[in-house]
VEXDREN-2710 file (C-alpha; in Angstrom, 1 decimal):
% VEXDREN-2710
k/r/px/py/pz
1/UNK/93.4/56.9/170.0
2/UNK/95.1/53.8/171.3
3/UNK/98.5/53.0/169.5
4/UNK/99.6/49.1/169.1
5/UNK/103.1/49.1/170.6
6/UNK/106.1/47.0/168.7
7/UNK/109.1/45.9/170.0
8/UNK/111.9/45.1/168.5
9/UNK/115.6/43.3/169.6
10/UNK/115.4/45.7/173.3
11/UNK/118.6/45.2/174.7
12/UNK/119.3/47.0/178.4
13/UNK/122.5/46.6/179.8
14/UNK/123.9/48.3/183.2
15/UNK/127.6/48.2/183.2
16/UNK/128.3/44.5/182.4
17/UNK/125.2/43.1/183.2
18/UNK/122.4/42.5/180.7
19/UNK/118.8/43.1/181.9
20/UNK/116.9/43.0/178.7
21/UNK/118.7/40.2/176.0
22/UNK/117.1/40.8/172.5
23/UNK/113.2/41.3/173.5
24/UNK/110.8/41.5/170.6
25/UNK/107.0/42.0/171.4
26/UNK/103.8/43.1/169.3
27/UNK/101.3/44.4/171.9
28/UNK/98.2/45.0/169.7
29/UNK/96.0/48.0/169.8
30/UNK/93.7/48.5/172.9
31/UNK/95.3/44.6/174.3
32/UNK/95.9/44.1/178.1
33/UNK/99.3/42.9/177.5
34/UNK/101.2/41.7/180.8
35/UNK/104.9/42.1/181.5
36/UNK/105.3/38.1/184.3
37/UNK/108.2/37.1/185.5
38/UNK/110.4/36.9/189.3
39/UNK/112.4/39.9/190.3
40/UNK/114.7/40.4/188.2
41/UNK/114.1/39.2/184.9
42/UNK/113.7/42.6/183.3
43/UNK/109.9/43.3/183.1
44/UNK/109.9/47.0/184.9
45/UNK/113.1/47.7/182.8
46/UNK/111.5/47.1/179.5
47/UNK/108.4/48.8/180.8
48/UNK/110.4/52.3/182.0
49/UNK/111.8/51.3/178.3
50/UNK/108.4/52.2/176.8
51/UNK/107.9/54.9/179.1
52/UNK/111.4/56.5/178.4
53/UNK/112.2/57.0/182.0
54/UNK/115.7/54.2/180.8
55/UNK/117.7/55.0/178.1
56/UNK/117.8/52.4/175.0
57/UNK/121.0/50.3/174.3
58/UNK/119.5/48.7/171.6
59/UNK/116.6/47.7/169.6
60/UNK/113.9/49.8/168.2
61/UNK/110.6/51.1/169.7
62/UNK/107.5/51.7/167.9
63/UNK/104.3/53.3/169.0
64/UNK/102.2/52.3/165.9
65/UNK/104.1/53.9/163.2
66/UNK/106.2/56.4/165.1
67/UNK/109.5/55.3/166.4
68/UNK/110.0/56.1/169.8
69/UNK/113.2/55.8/170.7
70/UNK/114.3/59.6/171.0
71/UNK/110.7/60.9/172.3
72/UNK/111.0/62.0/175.4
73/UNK/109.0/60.5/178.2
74/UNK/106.5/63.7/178.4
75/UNK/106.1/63.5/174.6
76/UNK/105.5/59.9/174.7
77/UNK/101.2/60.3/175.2
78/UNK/101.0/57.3/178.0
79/UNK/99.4/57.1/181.3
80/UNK/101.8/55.8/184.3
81/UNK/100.4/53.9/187.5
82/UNK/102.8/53.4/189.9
83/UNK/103.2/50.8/192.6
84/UNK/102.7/53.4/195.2
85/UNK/100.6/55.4/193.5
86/UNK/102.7/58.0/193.3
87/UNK/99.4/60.8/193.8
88/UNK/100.2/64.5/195.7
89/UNK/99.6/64.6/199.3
90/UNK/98.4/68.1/199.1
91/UNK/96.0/67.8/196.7
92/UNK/92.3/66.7/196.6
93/UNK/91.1/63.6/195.0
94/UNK/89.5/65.8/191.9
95/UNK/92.6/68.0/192.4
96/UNK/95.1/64.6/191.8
97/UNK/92.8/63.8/188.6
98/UNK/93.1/67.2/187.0
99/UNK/96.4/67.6/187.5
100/UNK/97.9/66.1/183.8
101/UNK/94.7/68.1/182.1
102/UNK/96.1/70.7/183.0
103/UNK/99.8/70.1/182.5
104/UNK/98.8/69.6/178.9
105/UNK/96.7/72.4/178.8
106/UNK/93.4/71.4/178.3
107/UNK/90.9/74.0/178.4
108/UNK/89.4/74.7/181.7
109/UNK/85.9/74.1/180.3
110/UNK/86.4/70.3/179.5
111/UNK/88.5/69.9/183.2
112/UNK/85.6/69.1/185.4
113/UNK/83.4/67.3/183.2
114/UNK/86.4/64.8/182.4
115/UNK/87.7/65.0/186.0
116/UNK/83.7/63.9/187.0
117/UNK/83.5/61.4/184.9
118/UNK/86.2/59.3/185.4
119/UNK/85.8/59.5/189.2
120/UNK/82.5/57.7/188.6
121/UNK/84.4/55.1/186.2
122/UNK/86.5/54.3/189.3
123/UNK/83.2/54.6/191.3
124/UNK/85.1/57.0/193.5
125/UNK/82.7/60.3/192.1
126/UNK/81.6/61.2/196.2
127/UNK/85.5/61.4/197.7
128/UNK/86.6/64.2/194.8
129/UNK/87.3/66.4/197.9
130/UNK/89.1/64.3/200.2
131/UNK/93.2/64.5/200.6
132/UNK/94.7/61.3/200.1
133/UNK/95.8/60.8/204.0
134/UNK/91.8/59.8/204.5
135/UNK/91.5/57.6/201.4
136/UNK/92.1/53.8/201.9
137/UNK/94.6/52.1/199.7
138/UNK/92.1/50.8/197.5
139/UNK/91.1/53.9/197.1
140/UNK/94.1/55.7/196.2
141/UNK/95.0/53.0/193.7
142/UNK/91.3/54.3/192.1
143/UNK/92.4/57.9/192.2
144/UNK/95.8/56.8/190.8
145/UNK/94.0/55.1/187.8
146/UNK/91.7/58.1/187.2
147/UNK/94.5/60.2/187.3
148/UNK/96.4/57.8/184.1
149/UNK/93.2/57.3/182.2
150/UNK/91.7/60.7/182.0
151/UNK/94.6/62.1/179.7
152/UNK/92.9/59.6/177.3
153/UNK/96.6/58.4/176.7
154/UNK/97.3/55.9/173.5
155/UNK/99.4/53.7/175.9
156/UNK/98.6/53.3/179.6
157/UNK/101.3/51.5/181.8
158/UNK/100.8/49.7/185.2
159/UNK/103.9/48.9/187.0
160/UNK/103.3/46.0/190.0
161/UNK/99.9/48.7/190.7
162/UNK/98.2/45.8/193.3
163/UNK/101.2/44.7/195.5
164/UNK/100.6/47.1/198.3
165/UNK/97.4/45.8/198.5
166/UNK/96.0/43.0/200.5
167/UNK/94.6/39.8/199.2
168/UNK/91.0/40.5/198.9
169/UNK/91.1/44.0/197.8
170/UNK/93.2/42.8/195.0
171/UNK/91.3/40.8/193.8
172/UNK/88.2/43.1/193.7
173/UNK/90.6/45.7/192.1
174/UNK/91.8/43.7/189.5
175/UNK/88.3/43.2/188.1
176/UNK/87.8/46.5/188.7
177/UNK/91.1/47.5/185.9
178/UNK/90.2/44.5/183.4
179/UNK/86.3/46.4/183.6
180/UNK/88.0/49.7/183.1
181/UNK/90.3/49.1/180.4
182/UNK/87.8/46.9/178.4
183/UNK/85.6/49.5/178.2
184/UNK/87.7/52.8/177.5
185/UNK/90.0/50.2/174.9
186/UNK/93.1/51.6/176.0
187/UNK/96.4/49.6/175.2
188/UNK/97.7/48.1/178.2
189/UNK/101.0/47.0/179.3
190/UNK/100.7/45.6/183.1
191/UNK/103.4/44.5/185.0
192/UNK/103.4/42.2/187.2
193/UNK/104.9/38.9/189.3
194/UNK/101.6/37.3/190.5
195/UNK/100.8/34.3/188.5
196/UNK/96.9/34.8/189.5
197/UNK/96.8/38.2/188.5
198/UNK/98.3/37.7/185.3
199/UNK/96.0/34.9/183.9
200/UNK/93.2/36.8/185.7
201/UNK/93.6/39.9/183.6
202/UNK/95.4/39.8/180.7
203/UNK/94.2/39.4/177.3
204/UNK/97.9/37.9/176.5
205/UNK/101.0/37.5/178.2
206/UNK/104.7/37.7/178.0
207/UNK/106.3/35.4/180.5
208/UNK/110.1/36.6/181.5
209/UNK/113.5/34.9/182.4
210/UNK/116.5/36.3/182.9
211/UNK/116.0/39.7/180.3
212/UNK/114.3/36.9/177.8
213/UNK/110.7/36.0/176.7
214/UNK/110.3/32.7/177.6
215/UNK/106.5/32.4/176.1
216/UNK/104.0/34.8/174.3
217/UNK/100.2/33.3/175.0
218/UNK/97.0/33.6/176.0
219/UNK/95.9/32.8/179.6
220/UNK/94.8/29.4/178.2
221/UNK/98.0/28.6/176.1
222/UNK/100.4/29.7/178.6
223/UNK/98.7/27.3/181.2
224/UNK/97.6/24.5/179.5
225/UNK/100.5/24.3/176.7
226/UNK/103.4/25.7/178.7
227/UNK/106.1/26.2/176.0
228/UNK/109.4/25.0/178.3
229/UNK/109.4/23.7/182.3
230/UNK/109.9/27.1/183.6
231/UNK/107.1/28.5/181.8
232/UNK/105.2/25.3/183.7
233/UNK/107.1/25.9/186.5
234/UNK/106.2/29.2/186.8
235/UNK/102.5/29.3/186.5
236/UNK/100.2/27.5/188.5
237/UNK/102.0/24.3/189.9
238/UNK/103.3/21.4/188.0
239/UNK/104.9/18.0/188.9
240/UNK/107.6/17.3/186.8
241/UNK/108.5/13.6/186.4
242/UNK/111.4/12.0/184.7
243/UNK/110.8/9.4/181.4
244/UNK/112.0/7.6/178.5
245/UNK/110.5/9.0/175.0
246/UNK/110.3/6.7/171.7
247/UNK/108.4/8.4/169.0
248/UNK/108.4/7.7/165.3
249/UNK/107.5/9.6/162.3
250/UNK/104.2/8.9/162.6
251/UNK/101.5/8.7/166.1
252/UNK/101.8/9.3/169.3
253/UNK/105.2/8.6/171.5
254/UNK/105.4/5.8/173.7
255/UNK/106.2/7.1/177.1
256/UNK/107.7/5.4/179.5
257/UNK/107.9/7.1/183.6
258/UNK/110.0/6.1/186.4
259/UNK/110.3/2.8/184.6
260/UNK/106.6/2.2/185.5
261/UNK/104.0/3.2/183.9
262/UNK/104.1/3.7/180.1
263/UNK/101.7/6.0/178.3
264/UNK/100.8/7.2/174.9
265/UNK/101.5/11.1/174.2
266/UNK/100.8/13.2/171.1
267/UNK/104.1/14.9/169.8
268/UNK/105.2/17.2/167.3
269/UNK/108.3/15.2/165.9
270/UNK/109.9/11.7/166.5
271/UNK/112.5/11.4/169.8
272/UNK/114.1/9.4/171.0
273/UNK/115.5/10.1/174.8
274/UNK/115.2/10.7/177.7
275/UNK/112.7/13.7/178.8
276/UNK/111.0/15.6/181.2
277/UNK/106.9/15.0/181.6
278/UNK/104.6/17.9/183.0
279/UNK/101.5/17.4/184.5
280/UNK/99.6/19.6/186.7
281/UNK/98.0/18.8/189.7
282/UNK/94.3/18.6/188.4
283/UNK/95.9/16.5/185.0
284/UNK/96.6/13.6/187.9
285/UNK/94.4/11.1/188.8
286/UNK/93.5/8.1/191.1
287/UNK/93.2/4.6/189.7
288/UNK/93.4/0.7/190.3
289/UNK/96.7/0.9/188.3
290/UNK/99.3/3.1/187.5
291/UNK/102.0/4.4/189.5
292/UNK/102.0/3.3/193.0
293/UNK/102.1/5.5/196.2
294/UNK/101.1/6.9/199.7
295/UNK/99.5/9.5/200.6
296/UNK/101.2/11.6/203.0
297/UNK/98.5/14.4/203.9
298/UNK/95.5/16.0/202.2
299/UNK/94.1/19.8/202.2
300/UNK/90.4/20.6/202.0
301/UNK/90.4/23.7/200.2
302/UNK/86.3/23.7/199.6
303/UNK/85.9/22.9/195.7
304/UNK/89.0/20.4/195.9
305/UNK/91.2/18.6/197.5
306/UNK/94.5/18.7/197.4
307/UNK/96.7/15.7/198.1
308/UNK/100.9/15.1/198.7
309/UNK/101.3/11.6/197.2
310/UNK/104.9/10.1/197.6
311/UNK/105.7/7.9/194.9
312/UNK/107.5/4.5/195.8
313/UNK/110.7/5.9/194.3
314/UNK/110.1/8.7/197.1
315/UNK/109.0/11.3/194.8
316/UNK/106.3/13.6/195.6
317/UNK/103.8/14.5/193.4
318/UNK/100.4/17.3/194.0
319/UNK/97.2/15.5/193.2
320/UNK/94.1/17.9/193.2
321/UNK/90.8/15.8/192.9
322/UNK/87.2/18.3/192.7
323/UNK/84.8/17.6/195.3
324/UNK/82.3/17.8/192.9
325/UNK/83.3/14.8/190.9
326/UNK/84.1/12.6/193.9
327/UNK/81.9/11.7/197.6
328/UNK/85.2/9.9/198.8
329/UNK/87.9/11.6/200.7
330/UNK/91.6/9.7/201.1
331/UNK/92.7/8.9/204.2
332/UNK/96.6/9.9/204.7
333/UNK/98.7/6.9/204.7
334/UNK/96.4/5.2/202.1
335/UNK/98.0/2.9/199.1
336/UNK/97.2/4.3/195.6
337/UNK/97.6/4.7/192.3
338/UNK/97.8/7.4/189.7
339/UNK/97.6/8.3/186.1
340/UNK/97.8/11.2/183.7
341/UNK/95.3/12.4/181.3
342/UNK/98.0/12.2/178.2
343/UNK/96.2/14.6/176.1
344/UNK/96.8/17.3/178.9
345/UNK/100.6/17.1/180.3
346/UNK/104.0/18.8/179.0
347/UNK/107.0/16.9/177.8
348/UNK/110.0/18.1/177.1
349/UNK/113.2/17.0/175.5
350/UNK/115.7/17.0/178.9
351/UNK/118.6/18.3/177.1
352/UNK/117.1/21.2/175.1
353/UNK/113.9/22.1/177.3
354/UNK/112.4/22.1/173.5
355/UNK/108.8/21.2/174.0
356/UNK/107.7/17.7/172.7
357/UNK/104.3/17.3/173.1
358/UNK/101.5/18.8/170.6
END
């Protein structure tokens, strides 16, 4: 039975440094909840938190009802996949996957009928004999998920479990876990530092800053309404643009960039200020007016191309325009213009950080 997992206030400290700041998170049952930040910012940390491989400075830690905190990690009922998989050299494949049935003492009976089937989950059911020296990564990262998942844990962890991998292969595994968990509805805490990844996989995610949660969101929300600029910074690319705000009580806020081009932008409360405008590289476009540049070079890149514009001011901003909505292709060098969709970009106040825009 999957537990929901709640955290609350962590704190982690390591002599006088502070890895995890006050962290709070409500991982709901059977969620893939994802752990993103850079190195550093405390997302393994908390996650050895949860598995009780760190020791607890503060906070509280809840697995549903059941606080946590003094359970030791064997006690805890999670699954663990490393990021090098961590399986036994001298064991075979079904030999790896039967290895915590049997350290909980799970009658012999039930071992190989478990064992077999969750070697066909991870479609790995004709290698159960094979040592790990003649298994492919891929396909010790399969036997290293069997291995977590066929304890029927309440909490399954995945610490960085695709960064050994290369490009392709994980991308085909990452469907492969987002398949997996779906259907066995284990709760899911996945560490990572790969943007893609993340959004690709996740149900929700907690993005990570310096031992702080920066945003809580969907893949949608944490792209498309990026809470603070390195939230927007962080996923995907953005252009950030300095700009003039002068919002009332009442409708949009008159927005004024590089002195140029002024704009109307939905926002949560009046401002007036200066700020700091988002806008990702697909929210730009080409027009007969706006913001004048050049084009400097341009990418194919099959379904889009992207394009380095420098801005008069000497600026450069990342325009992406979809092949599919365009036969015309810019020539570098070439005099244009661009706009934003204002219903689509950031702002921010550029003081605070506090996010502006609706």
């Amino acid at each position: 039975m999957s537990n929901e997992v709640i955290i609350k206030d962590a704190v982690k400290r390591y002599g006088d440094f502070t890895a995890l700041n006050g962290v709070s998170l409500d991982i709901r049952q059977g969620e893939f909840f994802t752990l993103l930040g850079p190195s550093g910012c405390g997302k393994t940390t908390l996650l050895r938190m949860i598995a009780g491989f760190n020791s607890i400075e503060g906070g509280d830690f809840y697995f549903g009802e059941k606080r946590i905190n003094d359970v030791p990690a064997h006690k805890r009922d999670i699954g663990m996949v490393f990021q090098n998989y961590a399986i036994f050299p001298h064991l075979t494949v079904s030999e790896n996957v039967a290895y915590g049935l049997k350290a909980r003492k799970v009658p012999k009976v039930e071992i190989g009928p478990r064992v077999a089937k969750a070697l066909e989950l991870v479609q790995i059911a004709h290698l159960a004999d094979r040592k790990p020296n003649e298994l492919s990564g891929g396909q010790q990262q399969r036997v290293a998920l069997a291995r977590a998942f066929v304890i029927e844990p309440s909490v399954l962890l995945m610490d960085e479990p695709l960064s050994n991998l290369d490009a392709k292969l994980r991308v085909q595994m990452r469907s492969v876990i987002k398949k997996l968990q779906r259907s066995l509805g284990i709760t899911t805490i996945y560490v990572t530092h790969d943007q893609e990844e993340a959004l690709a996989i996740s149900d929700r995610i907690a993005v990570m800053k310096d031992g702080r949660i920066m945003q809580i969101g969907t893949p949608n929300q944490i792209y498309a309404k990026p809470q603070n600029p390195f939230v927007a910074g962080f996923i995907g690319v953005s252009n950030f643009l300095d700009c003039q705000v002068d919002a009332g009580d009442r409708g949009p806020a008159a927005v004024t960039i590089q002195g140029e081009l002024q704009i109307q932008i939905p926002v949560r409360r009046s401002y007036h200020g200066p700020a700091k405008l988002s806008a990702r590289p697909e929210q730009l476009f080409f027009s007969s007016e706006g913001m004048p540049g050049t084009i400097l070079f341009s990418t194919f890149l099959g379904d889009f191309i992207e394009y380095e514009v420098q801005l008069d001011n000497g600026q450069s901003l990342i325009v992406n325009e979809y092949t599919k909505d365009t036969t015309a292709v810019h020539q570098d060098g070439e005099r244009v213009f661009l706009r934003f969709d204002p219903a689509r970009v950031s702002l921010y106040e550029a003081e605070s950080e506090e996010v502006l825009s609706l």
